[in-house]
C-alpha positions in Angstrom: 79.2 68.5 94.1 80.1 67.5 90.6 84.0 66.5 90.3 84.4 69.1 87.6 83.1 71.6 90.1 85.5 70.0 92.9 88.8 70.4 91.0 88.1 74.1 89.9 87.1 75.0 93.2 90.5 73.0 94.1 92.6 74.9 91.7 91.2 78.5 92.3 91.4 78.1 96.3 95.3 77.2 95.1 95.3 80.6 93.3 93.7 82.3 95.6 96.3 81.7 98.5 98.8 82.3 96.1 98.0 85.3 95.0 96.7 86.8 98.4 100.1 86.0 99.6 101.7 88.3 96.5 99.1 90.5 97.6 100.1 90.9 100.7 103.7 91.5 99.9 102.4 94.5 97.9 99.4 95.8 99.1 99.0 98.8 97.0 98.7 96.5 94.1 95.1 96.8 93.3 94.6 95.3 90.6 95.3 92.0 92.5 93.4 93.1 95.6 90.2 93.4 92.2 91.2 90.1 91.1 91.3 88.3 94.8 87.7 89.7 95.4 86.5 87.7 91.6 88.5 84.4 93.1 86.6 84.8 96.7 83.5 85.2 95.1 84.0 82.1 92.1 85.2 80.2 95.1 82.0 80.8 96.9 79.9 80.5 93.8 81.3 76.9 92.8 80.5 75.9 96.7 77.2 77.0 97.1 76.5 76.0 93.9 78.0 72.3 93.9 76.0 71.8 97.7 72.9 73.9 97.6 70.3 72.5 97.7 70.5 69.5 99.6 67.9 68.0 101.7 71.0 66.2 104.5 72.2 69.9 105.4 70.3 71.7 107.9 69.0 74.7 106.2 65.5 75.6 104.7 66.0 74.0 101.1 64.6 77.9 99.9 67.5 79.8 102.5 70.1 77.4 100.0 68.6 78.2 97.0 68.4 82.2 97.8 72.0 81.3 98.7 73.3 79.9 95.4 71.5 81.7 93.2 72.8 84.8 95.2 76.3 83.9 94.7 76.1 83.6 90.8 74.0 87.0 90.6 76.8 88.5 92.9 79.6 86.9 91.1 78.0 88.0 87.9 77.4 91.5 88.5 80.6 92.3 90.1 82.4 91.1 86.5 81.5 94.4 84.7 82.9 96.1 87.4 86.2 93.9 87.6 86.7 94.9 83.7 85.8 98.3 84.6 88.1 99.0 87.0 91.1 96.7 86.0 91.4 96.7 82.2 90.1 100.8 82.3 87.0 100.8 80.1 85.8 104.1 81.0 82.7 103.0 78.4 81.5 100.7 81.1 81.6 103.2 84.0 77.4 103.4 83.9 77.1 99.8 84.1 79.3 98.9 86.7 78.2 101.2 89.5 74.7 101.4 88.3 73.1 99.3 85.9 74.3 96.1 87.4 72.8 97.0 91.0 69.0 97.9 89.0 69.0 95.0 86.3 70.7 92.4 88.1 70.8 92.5 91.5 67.1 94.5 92.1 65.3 91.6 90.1 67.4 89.0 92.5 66.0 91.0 95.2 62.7 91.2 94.6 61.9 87.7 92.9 64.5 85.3 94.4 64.7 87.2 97.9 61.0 88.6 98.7 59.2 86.4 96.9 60.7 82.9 96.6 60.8 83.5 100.4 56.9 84.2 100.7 55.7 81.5 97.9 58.1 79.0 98.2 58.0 78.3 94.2 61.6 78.0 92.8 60.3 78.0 89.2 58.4 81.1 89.5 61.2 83.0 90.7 63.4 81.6 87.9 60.8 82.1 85.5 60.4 85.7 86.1 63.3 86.5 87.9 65.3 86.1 85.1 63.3 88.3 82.6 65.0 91.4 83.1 68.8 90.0 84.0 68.6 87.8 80.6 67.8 91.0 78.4 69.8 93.3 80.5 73.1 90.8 79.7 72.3 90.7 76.2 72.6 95.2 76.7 75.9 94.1 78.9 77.7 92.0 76.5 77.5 94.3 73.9 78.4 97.2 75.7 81.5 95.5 76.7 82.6 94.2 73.6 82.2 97.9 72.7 84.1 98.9 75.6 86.9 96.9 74.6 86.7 97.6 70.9 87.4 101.0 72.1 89.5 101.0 73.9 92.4 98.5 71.9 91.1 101.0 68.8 94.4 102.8 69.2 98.2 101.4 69.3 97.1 97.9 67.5 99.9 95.9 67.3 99.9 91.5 67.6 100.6 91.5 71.6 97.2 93.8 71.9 94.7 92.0 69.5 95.8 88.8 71.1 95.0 90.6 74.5 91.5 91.6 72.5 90.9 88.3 71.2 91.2 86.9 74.7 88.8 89.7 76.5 86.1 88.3 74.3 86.4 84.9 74.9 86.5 85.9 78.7 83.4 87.9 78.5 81.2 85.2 76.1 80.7 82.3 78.6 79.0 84.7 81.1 76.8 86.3 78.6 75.1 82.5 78.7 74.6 82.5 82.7 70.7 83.7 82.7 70.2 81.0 79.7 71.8 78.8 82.2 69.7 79.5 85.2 66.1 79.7 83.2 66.7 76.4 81.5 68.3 74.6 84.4 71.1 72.9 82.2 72.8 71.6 85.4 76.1 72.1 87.1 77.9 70.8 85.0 77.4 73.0 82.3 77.2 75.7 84.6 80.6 75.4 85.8 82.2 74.8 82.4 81.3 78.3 81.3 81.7 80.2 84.5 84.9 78.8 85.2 86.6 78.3 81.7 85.8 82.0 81.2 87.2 82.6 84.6 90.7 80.9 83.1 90.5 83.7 80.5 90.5 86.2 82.5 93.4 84.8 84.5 95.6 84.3 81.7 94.6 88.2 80.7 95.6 89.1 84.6 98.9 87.1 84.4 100.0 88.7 81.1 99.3 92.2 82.5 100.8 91.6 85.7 103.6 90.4 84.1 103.9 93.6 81.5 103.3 95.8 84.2 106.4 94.1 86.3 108.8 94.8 83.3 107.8 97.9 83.2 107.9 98.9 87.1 111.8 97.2 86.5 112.8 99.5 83.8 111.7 102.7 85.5 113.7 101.1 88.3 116.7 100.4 86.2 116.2 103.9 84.2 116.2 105.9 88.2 119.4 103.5 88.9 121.1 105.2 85.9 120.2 108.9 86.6 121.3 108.7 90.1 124.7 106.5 88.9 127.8 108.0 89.9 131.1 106.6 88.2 133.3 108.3 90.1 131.9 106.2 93.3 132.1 103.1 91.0 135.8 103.6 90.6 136.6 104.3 94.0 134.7 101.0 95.4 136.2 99.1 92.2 139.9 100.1 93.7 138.9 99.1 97.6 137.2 96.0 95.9 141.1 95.6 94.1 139.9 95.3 90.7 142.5 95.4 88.1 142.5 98.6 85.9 140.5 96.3 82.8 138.5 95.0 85.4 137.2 98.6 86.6 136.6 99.7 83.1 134.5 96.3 82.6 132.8 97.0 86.5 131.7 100.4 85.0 130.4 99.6 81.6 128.8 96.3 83.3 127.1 99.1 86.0 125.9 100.9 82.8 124.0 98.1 81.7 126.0 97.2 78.7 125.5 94.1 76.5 129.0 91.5 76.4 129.4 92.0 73.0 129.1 96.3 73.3 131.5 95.9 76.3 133.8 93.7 73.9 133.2 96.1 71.2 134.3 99.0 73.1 137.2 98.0 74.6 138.5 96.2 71.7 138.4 92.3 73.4 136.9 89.4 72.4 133.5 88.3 74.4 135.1 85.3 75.7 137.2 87.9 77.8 134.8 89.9 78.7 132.9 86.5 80.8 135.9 86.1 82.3 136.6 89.2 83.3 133.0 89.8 84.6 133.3 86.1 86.9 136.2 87.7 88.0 134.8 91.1 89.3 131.8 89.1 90.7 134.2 87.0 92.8 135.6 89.5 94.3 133.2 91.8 95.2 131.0 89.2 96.4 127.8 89.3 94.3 126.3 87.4 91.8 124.1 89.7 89.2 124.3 93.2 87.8 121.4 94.8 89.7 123.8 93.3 93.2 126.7 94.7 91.3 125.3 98.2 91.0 123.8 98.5 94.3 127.3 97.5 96.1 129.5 99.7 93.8 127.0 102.3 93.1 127.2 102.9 96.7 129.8 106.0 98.5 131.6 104.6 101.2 
């Protein structure tokens, strides 16, 4: 196995127990259950890839080779899919459930199952076993990049063509793979583009995860409000034995106000407000807002 290979199959196993355990903290999150099945299988891929063939391991030298090429077909097919279901291009619906499994994985079936099996001849199954995939990922690649054009077409702003920018670089490297396989370029090459475009899509996964946390924790903090009841507020505020200034502060702090509105408001400085807010923290025991709600937001 080729060092290169080694470390990214080091990193993404990392990433992979990582984010299985996040995973399994929120199992309804499938977007990360889509992208844990794309580590397995790169994890797999890289493996098979970096050992097979090799004459010391016990297995028919054409059993590894149906093995590794399998992996990168499988890998390969199941990223249209992966874009498909996680990044909602409706445009790609066709391809992903059925024009992957007939012009990728059927030609893997037929030349590099059936028949490298029966002749034995590695090259002839490359050479025509990667007719049909090479043209059908030049079809693929466009219909993606069409996908996505369409579907960033609307609400352009800098955060989405940024998101667009990186959805092509993420796409491009795998558009090479059957180039790859028919020319035999070796693994080093092959794992540069597989995996480098597998960075891509991580960084896209990580931004949306992280937008789709923010907005999870305002609709969180927006229910909080509706079902906020001051009344309640004040009444733990006086069993808490807050001062009158510091119950007004306690309340407006509850309401998710800014320092310098609460200043503002109440005519102080900001430098007051801290201390007044360190103060009500002491004593009831907490050490944020959200804690702060959730104790005094609470009847007795």
């Amino acid at each position: 196995m080729h060092i290169v290979t080694f470390v990214f199959t080091l990193l993404e196993c990392a990433m992979f127990c990582v984010q299985l355990a996040l995973y399994l903290i929120r199992p309804a999150d499938r977007h990360r259950r889509y992208f844990l099945v794309l580590i397995g299988l790169l994890i797999v891929y890289n493996i098979t890839g970096g050992l097979f063939p090799d004459l010391a391991i016990p297995i028919p030298v054409h059993i590894q080779n149906i093995i590794a090429y399998g992996t990168g077909f499988l890998t390969a097919a199941y990223f249209p899919y992966y874009f498909y279901r996680v990044f909602n291009l409706r445009l790609l619906r066709f391809h992903a459930l059925y024009g992957v499994p007939l012009f990728l994985l059927l030609p893997f079936l037929l030349f590099f199952v059936i028949s490298y099996a029966w002749h034995k001849d590695l090259w002839l199954a490359i050479r025509y076993g990667v007719v049909v995939p090479f043209y059908y990922s030049l079809v693929l690649l466009w219909a993606i990049l069409r996908a996505i054009r369409v579907a960033y077409r609307e609400n352009r702003n800098k955060k989405r063509y940024m998101e667009e920018i990186l959805m092509y670089l993420a796409v491009a490297p795998w558009s090479a793979m059957t180039l790859i396989a028919y020319f035999d370029l070796g693994q080093l090459t092959e794992a540069l583009f597989t995996n480098l475009g597998f960075l891509v899509i991580t960084a896209l996964f990580i931004s949306r995860s992280v937008t789709l946390s923010r907005a999870e924790q305002r609709q969180l903090d927006n229910l909080r409000q509706l079902t906020m009841d001051t009344e309640v507020i004040r009444m733990n505020c006086a069993r808490e034995m807050l001062t009158p200034r510091e119950t007004e502060i306690a309340v407006l702090l509850c309401h998710r106000l800014k320092r310098r509105e609460i200043a503002d408001k109440l005519f102080i400085s900001g430098r007051t407000v801290d201390k007044h807010s360190e103060n009500i923290f002491v004593k009831v025991g907490v050490t944020s807002r959200e804690e702060l709600l959730a104790k005094l937001n609470t009847p007795s």
